[in-house]
KEVO-169620 format. One record per residue (C-alpha): residue number from 1; x, z, y. Coordinates in nm, 2 decimals. Layout:
# residues N
ATOM  fidren       u       w       v
ATOM     NUM       X       Z       Y
...
//
This chain:
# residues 531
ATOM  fidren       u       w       v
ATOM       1   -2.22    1.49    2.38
ATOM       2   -2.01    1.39    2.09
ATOM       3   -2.16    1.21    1.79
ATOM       4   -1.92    1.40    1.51
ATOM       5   -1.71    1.70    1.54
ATOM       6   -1.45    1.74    1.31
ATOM       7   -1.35    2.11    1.35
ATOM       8   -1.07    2.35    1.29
ATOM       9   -0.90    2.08    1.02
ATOM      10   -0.52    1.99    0.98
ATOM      11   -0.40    1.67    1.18
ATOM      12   -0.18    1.43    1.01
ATOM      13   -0.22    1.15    1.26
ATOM      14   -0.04    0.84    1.03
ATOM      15    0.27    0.84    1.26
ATOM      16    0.50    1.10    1.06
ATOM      17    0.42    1.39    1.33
ATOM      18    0.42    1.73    1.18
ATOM      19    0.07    1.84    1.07
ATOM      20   -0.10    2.08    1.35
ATOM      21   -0.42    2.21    1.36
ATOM      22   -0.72    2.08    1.58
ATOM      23   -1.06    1.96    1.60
ATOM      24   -1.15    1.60    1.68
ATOM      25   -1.39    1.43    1.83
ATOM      26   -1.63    1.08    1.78
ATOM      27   -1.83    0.91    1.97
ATOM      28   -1.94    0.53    1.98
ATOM      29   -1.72    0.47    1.69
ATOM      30   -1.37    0.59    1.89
ATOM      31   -1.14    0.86    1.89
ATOM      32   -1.24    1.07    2.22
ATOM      33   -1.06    1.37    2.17
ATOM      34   -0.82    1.56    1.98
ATOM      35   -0.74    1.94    2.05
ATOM      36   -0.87    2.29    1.98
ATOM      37   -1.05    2.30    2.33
ATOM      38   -1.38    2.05    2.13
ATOM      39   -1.68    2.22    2.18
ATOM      40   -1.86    2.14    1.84
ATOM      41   -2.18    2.27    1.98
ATOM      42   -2.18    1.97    2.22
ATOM      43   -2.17    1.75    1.89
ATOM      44   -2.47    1.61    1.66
ATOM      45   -2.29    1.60    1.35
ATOM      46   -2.03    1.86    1.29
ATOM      47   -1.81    1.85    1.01
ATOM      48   -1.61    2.20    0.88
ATOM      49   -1.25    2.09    0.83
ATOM      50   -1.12    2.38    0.79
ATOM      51   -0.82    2.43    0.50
ATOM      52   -0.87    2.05    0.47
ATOM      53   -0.59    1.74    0.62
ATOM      54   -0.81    1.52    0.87
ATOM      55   -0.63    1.15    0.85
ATOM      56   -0.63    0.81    0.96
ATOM      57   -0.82    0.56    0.72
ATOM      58   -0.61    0.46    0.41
ATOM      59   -0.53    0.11    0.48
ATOM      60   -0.49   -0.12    0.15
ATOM      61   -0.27   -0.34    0.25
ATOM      62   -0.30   -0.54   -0.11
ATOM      63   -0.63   -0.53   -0.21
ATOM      64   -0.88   -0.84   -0.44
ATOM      65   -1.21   -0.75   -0.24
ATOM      66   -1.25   -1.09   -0.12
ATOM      67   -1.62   -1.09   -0.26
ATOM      68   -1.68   -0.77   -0.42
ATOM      69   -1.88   -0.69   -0.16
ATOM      70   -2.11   -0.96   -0.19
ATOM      71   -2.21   -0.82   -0.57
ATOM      72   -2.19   -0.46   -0.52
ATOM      73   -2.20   -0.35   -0.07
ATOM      74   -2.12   -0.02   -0.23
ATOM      75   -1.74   -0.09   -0.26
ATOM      76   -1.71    0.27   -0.45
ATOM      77   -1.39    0.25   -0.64
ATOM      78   -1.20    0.18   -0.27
ATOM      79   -1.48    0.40   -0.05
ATOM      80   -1.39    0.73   -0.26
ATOM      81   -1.04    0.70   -0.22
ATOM      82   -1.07    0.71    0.13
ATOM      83   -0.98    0.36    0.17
ATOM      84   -1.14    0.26    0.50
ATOM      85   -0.97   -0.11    0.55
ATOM      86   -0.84   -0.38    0.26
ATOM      87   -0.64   -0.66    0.34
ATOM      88   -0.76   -0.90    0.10
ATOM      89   -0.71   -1.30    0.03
ATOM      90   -0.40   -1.23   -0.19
ATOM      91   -0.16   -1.38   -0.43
ATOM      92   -0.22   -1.69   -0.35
ATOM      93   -0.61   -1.69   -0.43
ATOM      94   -0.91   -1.74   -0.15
ATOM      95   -1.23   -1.89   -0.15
ATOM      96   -1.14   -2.04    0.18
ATOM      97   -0.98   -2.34    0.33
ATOM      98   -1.09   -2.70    0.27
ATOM      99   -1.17   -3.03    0.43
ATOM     100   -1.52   -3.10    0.37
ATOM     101   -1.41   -3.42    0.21
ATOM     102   -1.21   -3.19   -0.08
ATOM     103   -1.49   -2.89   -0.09
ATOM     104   -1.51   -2.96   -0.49
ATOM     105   -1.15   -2.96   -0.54
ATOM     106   -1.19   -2.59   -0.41
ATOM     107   -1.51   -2.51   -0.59
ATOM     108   -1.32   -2.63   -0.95
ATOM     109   -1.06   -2.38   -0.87
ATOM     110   -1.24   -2.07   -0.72
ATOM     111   -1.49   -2.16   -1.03
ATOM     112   -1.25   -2.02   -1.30
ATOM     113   -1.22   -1.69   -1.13
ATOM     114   -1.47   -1.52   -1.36
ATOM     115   -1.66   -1.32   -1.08
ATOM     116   -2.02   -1.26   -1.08
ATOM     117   -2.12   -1.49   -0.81
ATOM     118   -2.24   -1.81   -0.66
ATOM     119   -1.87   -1.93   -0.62
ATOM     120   -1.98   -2.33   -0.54
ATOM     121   -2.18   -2.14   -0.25
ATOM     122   -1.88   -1.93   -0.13
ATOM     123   -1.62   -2.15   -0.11
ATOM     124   -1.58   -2.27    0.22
ATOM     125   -1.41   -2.46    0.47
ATOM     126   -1.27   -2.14    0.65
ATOM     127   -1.24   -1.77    0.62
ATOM     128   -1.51   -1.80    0.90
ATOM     129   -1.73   -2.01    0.74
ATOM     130   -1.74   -1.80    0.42
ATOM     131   -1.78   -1.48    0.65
ATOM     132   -2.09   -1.67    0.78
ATOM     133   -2.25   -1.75    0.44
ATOM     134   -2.21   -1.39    0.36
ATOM     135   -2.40   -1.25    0.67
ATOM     136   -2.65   -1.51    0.58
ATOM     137   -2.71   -1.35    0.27
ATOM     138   -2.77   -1.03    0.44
ATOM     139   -2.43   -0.86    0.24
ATOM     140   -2.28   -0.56    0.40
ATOM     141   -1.91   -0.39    0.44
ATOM     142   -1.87   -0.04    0.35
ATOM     143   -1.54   -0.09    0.45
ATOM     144   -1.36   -0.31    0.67
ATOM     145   -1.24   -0.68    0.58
ATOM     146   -0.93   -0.83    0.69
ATOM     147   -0.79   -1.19    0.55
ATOM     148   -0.49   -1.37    0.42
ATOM     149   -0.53   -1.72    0.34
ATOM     150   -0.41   -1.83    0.00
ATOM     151   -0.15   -2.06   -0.04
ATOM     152   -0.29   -2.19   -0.39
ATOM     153   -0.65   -2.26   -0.26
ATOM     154   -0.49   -2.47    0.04
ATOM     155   -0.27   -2.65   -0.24
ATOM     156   -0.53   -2.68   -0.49
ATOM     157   -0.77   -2.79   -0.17
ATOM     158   -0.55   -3.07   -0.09
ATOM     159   -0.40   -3.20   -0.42
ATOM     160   -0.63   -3.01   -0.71
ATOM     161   -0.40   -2.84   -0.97
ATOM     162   -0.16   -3.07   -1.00
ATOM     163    0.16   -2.96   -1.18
ATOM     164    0.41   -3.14   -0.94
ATOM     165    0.62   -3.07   -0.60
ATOM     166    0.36   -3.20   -0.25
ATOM     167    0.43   -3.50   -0.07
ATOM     168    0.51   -3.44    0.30
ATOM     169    0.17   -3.60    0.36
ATOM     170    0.02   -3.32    0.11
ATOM     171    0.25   -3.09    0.32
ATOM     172    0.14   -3.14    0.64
ATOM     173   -0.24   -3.14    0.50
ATOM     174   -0.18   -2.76    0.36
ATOM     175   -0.03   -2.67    0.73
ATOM     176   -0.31   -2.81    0.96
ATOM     177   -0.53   -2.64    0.74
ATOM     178   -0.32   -2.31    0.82
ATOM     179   -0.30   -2.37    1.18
ATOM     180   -0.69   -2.38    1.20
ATOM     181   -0.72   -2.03    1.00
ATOM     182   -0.47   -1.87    1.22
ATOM     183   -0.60   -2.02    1.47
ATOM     184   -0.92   -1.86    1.42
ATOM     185   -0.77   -1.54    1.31
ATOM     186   -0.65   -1.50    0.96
ATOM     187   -0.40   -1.22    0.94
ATOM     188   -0.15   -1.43    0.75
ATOM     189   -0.06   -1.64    0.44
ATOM     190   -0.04   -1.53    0.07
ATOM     191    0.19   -1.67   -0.21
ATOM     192    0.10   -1.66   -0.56
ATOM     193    0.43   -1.79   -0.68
ATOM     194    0.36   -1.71   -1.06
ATOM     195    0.02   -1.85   -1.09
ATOM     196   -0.08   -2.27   -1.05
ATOM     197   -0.03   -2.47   -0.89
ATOM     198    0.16   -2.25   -0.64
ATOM     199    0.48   -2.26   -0.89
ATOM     200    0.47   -2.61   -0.83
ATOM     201    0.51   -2.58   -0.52
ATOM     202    0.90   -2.57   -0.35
ATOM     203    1.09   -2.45   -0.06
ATOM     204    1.06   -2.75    0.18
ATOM     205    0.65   -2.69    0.15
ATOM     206    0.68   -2.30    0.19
ATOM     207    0.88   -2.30    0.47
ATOM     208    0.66   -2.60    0.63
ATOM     209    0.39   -2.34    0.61
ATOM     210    0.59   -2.04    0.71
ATOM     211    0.61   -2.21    1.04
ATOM     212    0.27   -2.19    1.12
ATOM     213    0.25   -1.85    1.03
ATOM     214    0.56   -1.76    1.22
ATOM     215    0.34   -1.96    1.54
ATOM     216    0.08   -1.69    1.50
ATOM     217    0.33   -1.41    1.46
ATOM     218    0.14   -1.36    1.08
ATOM     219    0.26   -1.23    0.77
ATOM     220    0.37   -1.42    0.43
ATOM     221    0.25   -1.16    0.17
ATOM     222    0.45   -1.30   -0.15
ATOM     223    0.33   -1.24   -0.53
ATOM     224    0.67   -1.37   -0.65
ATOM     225    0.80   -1.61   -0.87
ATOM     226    0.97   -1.37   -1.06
ATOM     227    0.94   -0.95   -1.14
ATOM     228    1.18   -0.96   -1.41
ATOM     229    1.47   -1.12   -1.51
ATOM     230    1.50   -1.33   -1.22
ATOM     231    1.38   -1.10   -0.91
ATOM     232    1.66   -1.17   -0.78
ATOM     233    1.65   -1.57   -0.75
ATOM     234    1.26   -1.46   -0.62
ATOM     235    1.39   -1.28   -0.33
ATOM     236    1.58   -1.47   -0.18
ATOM     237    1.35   -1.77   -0.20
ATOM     238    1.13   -1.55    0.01
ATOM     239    1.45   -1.43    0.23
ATOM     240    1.52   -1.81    0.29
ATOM     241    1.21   -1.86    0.42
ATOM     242    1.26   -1.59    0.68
ATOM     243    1.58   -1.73    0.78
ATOM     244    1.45   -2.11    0.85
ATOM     245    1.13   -2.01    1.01
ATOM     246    1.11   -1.64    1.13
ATOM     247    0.83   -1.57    0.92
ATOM     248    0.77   -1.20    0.84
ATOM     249    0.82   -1.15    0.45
ATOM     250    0.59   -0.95    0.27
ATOM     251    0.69   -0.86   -0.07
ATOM     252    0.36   -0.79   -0.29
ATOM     253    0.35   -0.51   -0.54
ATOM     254    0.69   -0.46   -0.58
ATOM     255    0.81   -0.39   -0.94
ATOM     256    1.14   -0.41   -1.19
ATOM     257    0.91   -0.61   -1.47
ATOM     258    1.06   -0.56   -1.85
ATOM     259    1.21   -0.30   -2.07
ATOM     260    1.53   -0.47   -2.02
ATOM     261    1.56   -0.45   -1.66
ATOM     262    1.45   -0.09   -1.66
ATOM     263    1.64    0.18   -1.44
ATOM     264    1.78   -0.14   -1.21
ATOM     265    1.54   -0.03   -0.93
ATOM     266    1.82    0.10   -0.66
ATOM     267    1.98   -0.21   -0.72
ATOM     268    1.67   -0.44   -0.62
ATOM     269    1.65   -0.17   -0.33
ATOM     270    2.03   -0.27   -0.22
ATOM     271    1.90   -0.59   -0.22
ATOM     272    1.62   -0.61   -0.04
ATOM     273    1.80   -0.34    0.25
ATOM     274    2.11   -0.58    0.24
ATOM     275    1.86   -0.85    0.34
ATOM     276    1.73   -0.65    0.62
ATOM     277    2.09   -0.57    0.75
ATOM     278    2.13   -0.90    0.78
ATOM     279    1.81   -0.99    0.98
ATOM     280    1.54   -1.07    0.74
ATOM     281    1.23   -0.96    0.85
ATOM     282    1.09   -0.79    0.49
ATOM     283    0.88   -0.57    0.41
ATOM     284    0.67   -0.44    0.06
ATOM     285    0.43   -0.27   -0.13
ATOM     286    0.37   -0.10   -0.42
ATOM     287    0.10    0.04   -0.62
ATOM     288    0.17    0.38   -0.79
ATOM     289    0.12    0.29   -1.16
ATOM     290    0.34    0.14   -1.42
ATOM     291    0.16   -0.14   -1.55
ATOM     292    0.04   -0.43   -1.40
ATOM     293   -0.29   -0.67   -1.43
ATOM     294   -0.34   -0.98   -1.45
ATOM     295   -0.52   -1.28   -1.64
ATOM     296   -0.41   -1.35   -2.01
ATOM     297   -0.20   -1.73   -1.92
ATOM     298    0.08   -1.51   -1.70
ATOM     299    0.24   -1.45   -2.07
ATOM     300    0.20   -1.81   -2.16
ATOM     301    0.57   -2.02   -2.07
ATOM     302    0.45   -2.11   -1.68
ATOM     303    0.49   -2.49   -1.77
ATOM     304    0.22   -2.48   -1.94
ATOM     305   -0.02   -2.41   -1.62
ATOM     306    0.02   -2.70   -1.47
ATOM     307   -0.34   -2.83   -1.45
ATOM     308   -0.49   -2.48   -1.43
ATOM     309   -0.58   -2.21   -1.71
ATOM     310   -0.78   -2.44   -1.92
ATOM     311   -0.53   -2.67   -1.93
ATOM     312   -0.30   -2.41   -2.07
ATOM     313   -0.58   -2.34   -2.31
ATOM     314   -0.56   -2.68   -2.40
ATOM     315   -0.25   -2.73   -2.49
ATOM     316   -0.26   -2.59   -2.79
ATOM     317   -0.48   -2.84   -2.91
ATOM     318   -0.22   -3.09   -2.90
ATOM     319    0.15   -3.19   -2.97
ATOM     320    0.29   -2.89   -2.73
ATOM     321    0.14   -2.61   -2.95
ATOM     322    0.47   -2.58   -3.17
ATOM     323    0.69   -2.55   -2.84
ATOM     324    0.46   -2.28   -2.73
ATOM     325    0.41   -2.08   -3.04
ATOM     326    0.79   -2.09   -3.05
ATOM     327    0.82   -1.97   -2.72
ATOM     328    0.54   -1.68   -2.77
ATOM     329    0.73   -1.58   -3.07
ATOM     330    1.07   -1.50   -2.84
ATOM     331    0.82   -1.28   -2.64
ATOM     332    0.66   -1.09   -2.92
ATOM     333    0.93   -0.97   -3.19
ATOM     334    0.82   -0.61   -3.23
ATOM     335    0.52   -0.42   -3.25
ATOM     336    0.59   -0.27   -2.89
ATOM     337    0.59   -0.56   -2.74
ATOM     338    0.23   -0.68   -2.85
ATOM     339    0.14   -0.27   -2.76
ATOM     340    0.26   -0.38   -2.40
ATOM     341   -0.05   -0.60   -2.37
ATOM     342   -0.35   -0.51   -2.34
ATOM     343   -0.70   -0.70   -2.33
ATOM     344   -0.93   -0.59   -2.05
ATOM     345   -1.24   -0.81   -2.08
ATOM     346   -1.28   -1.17   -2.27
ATOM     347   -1.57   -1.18   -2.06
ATOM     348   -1.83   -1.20   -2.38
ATOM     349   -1.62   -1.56   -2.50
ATOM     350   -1.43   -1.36   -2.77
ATOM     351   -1.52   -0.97   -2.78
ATOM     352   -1.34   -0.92   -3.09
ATOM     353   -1.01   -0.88   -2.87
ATOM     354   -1.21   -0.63   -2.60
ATOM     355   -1.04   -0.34   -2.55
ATOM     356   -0.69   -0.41   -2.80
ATOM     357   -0.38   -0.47   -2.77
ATOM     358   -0.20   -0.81   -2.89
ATOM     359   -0.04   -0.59   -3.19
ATOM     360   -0.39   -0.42   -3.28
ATOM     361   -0.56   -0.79   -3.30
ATOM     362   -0.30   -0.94   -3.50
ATOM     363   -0.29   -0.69   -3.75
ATOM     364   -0.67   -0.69   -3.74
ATOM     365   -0.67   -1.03   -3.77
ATOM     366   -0.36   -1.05   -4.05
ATOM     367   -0.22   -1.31   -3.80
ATOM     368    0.14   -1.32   -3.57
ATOM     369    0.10   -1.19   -3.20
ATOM     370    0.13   -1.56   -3.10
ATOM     371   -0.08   -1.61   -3.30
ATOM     372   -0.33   -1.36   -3.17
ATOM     373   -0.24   -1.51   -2.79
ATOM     374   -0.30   -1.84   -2.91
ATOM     375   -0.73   -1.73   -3.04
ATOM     376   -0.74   -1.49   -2.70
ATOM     377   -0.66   -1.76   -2.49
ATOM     378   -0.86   -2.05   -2.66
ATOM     379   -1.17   -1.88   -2.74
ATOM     380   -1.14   -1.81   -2.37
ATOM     381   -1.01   -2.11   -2.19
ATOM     382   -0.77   -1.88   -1.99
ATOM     383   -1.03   -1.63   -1.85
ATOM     384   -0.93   -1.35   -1.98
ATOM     385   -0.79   -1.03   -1.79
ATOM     386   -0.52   -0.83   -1.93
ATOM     387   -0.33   -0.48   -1.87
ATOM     388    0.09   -0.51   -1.93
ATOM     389    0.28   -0.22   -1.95
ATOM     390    0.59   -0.36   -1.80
ATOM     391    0.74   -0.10   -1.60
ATOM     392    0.94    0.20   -1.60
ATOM     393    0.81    0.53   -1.43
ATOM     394    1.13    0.63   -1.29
ATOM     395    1.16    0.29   -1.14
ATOM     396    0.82    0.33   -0.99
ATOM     397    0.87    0.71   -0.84
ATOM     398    1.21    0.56   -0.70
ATOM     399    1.00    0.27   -0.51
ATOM     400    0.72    0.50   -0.39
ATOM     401    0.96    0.77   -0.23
ATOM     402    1.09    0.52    0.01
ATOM     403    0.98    0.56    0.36
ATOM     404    0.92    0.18    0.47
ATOM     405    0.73    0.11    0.11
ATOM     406    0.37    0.10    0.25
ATOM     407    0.08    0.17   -0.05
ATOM     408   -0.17   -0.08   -0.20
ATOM     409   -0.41   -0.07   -0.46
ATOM     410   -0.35   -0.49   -0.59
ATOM     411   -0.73   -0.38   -0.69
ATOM     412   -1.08   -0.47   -0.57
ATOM     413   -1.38   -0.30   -0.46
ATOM     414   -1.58   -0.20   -0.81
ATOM     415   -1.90    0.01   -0.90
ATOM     416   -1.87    0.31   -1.07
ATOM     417   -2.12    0.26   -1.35
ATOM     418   -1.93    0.09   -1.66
ATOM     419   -2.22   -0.16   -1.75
ATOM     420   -2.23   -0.31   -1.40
ATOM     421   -1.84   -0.46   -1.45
ATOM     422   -1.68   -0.64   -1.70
ATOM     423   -1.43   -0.48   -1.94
ATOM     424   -1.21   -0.21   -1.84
ATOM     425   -1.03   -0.30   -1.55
ATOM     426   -0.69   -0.15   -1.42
ATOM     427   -0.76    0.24   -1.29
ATOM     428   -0.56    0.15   -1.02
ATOM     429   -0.89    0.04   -0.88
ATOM     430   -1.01    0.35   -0.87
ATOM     431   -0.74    0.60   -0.85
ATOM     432   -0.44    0.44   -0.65
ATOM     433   -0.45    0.65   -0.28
ATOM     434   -0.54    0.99   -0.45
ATOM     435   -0.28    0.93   -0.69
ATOM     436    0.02    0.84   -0.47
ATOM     437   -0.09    1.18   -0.29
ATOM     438   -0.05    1.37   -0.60
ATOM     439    0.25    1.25   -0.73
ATOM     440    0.42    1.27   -0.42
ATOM     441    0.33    1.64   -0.41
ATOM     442    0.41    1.71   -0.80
ATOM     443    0.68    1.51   -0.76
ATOM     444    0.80    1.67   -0.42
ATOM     445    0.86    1.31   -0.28
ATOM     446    0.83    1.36    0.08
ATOM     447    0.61    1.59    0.32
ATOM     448    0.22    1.47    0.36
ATOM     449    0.26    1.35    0.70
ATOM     450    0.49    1.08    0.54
ATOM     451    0.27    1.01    0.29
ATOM     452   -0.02    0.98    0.50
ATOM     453    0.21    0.71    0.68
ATOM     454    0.27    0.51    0.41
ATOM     455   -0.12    0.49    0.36
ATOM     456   -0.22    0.41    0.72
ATOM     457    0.02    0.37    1.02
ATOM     458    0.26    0.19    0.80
ATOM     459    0.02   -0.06    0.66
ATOM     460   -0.11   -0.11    1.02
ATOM     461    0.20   -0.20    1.17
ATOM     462    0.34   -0.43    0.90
ATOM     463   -0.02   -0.62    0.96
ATOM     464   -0.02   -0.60    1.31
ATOM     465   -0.34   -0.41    1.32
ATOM     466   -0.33   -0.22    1.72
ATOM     467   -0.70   -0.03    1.69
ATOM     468   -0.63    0.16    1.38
ATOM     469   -0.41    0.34    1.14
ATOM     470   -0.34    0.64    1.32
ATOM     471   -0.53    0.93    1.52
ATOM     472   -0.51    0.88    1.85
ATOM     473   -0.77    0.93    2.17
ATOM     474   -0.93    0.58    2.25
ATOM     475   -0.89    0.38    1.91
ATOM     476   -1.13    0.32    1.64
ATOM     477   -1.27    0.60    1.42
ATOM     478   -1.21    0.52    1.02
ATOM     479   -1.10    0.88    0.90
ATOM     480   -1.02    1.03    0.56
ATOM     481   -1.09    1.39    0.52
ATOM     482   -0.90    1.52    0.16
ATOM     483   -0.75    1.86    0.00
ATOM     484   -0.40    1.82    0.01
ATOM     485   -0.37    2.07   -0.26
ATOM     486   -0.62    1.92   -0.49
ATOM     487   -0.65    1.53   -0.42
ATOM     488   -0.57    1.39   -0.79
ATOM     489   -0.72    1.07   -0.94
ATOM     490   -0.88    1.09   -1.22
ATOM     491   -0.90    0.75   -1.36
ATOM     492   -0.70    0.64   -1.71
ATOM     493   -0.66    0.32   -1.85
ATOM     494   -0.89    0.40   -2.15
ATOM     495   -1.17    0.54   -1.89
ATOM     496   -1.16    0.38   -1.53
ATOM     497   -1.45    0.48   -1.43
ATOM     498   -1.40    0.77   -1.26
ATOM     499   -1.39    0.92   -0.93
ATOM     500   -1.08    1.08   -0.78
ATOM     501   -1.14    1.44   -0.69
ATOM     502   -1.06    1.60   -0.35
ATOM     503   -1.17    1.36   -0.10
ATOM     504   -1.44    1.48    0.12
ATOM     505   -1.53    1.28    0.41
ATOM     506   -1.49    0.93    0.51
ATOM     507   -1.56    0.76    0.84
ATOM     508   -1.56    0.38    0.90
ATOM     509   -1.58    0.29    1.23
ATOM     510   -1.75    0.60    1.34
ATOM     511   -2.02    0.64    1.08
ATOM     512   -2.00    0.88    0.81
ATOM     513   -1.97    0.70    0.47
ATOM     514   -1.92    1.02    0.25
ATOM     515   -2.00    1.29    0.33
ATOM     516   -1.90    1.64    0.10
ATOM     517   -1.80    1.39   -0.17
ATOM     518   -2.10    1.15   -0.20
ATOM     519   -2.14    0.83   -0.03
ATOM     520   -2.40    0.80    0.17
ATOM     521   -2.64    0.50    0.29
ATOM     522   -2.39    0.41    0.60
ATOM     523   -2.25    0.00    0.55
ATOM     524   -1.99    0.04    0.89
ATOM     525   -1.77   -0.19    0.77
ATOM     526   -1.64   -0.46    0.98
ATOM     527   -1.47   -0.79    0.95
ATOM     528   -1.16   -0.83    1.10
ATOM     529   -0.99   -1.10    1.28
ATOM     530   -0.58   -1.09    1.46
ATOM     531   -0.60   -1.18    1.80
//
């Protein structure tokens, strides 16, 4: 007897091989059997594919679900995409690791992250111990979990938010406390290179650490110093760090950021390729949209961070307001640019800027855009999320189309229902995997198999993940069942909340968590640790 028979679907099995059609088979949350020799009736749960592409669960390999879960089990913006694994703890940001001794160094920081939670509860000594607390509290997966640790909680853990380079002591504090996460089975370090206090940090203490993750044969998942004028510099910070430890280089969410750099993606791509003909072990990831997210300081000059968001805010209190404003004022000259940002949530502190741009509020206001920035960040001491329409879409579509590019969402698990989240966040929480499907076939990007791959296999082998990704006889069972001719997202920046059409099963580690379109009751997920 099988436990689910999926019959008479199409196979796209996450490792490029032309589609064919066949039935699978579950049972005890594995693979048993693919072929067109399944006997459904021997099944007790079948499941007519038929017409529809049966593939490996969407891995999102950049994903902010570190404690979604915890508020909402139901995970739905990731669930209805078909996103069956996250890889979460990224850019930079964890609730995890500390010494006991400097717990409340780590509960300052993870306290400004504006989530809904106990956060002096959940931050933690390790990945392990925060896992722990969790299960504790009886909170579920509906998908599976897999860590990072974040460069900036083991920096902020050790020396608070200082805005200044580490000692070797400091150093050699961040590492051991590295060593014991891999050690126990963190999948890797992140970098958030453009956020405090990790620009602070320099090359002598990211390659210290890149050692240790090079010992554990993890991956350095960078959010860079620069996506803009100075990607280039960025990258090869990140390529030197590869050549003096052997660290895989993982480039976050890859993007040409500003109107002025527009159309200068092939050349980033010459870059990064040169790099790997030369033996630099990098990879990326993009998400299919063309404007990022991100907290209302990352347009603020980056020395002003140094001591953390409210620090920034701060500032202009005092004597450095006139160098910021003037600063601001370089950034915002025309009416486009203020129209390129654009205000999420102010998380209730100033609800007069929800839902506008910087050019709306200062003409609502009869104030300058820095001057607008200025009351925005204030009013909110830094804790404010923003969308910025920084990109180009040809740039994008060129990124996406390339074969080694793996797919990630840089969103987090959310509920579906508007008045259970804060503001409007970015639809790529919502719509990402659906969309990269579509465009790719409006687009005529590549064949679905490679798609698929770029979703699942790809992601899995970059991570190092040997149990899923693919369909194949004796590994896990997380499976995405979608139209290939209808799969679209649906989400918008002005309406979120909304699922993506075209996605009709999902199975996380062999248990059916939608089914015809609708989740169902089924919390499968697991989480994950490297061995």
């Amino acid at each position: 007897m099988y436990d689910i028979v999926l019959k008479n679907g199409v196979i796209v099995d996450g490792m490029r091989t032309k589609p064919y059609q066949a039935s699978l088979a579950v049972k005890n949350g594995l693979i048993v059997k693919i072929g067109n020799d399944i006997d459904a009736a021997e099944a007790d749960s079948i499941i007519d594919a038929s017409n529809l592409i049966i593939a490996p669960g969407f891995i999102d390999i950049h994903t902010h679900s570190d404690a979604s879960f915890i508020i909402d089990d139901r995970s739905e913006s990731k669930i209805y995409q078909g996103v069956t694994t996250e890889i979460v703890g990224q850019c930079g940001s964890t609730f995890y690791p500390s010494s006991p001794q400097n717990i409340e160094n780590l509960q300052a920081y993870v306290g400004g992250s504006g989530r809904d939670l106990d956060t002096n509860y959940y931050a933690s000594c390790s990945f392990a111990n925060f896992i722990e607390k969790a299960q504790k509290q009886g909170k579920k997966l509906s998908n599976n979990w897999a860590t990072l640790i974040g460069h900036n909680a083991l920096r902020t853990s050790v020396m608070k938010l200082e805005g200044r380079k580490a000692t070797p002591a400091e150093i050699q504090q961040m590492a051991d406390l590295l060593e014991q996460e891999m050690k126990a089975g963190a999948w890797g370090l992140s970098l958030g290179l453009g956020y405090a206090p990790g620009i602070f940090s320099d090359i002598e203490e990211l390659v210290a650490l890149g050692h240790v993750v090079a010992k554990y044969g993890g991956m350095i998942a960078s959010h860079m110093r620069n996506q803009g004028n100075h990607i280039y510099e960025a990258l090869d910070e990140m390529f030197e760090v590869n050549k003096q430890t052997g660290a895989h280089i993982h480039i976050a969410h890859l993007k040409v950021g500003g109107k002025q750099n527009w159309g200068t993606s092939n050349k980033v791509l010459d870059h990064i390729r040169k790099a790997q003909q030369e033996g630099v072990k990098v990879t990326c990831d993009i998400y299919p949209y063309e404007a990022s997210s991100s907290g209302i300081t990352n347009v603020l000059p980056k020395w002003t961070l140094a001591g953390g968001k409210e620090a920034a805010a701060a500032r202009f209190a005092g004597p450095e307001r006139e160098k910021i404003m003037a600063e601001l004022n370089k950034v915002f000259k025309e009416d486009a640019d203020g129209h390129r940002i654009y205000i999420v949530s102010t998380n209730g502190l100033y609800p007069v800027a929800d839902d506008k741009t910087i050019t709306d509020l200062a003409k609502e206001l009869n104030i300058s855009m820095a001057e607008a920035v200025e009351k925005v960040v204030v009013a909110t001491k830094g804790n404010c999320s923003q969308i910025s329409f920084a990109m180009d879409e040809k740039d994008m579509l060129n990124f996406i189309k390339e074969i080694d590019i793996a797919i990630g969402s840089d969103g987090s698990g959310r509920p579906l229902d508007p008045k259970l989240t804060r503001g409007k966040p970015h639809p790529r929480n919502y719509g990402t995997f659906p969309r990269f499907l579509r465009l790719a076939r409006e687009h005529q990007l590549m064949p679905v198999e490679d798609a698929v791959y770029k979703m699942t296999g790809l992601s899995a082998t970059m991570m190092g993940i040997k149990d899923r990704g693919i369909l194949k006889e004796g590994l896990i069972a997380d499976i995405t069942v979608f139209d290939p001719e209808k799969v679209t997202d649906t989400a918008t920046y002005k309406n979120p909340f909304s699922k993506p059409i075209g996605v009709k099963y999902v199975i996380v580690n062999g248990e059916v968590a939608v089914a015809d379109g609708e989740q169902t009751e089924k919390r499968a997920g697991k989480f994950l640790v490297k061995k």
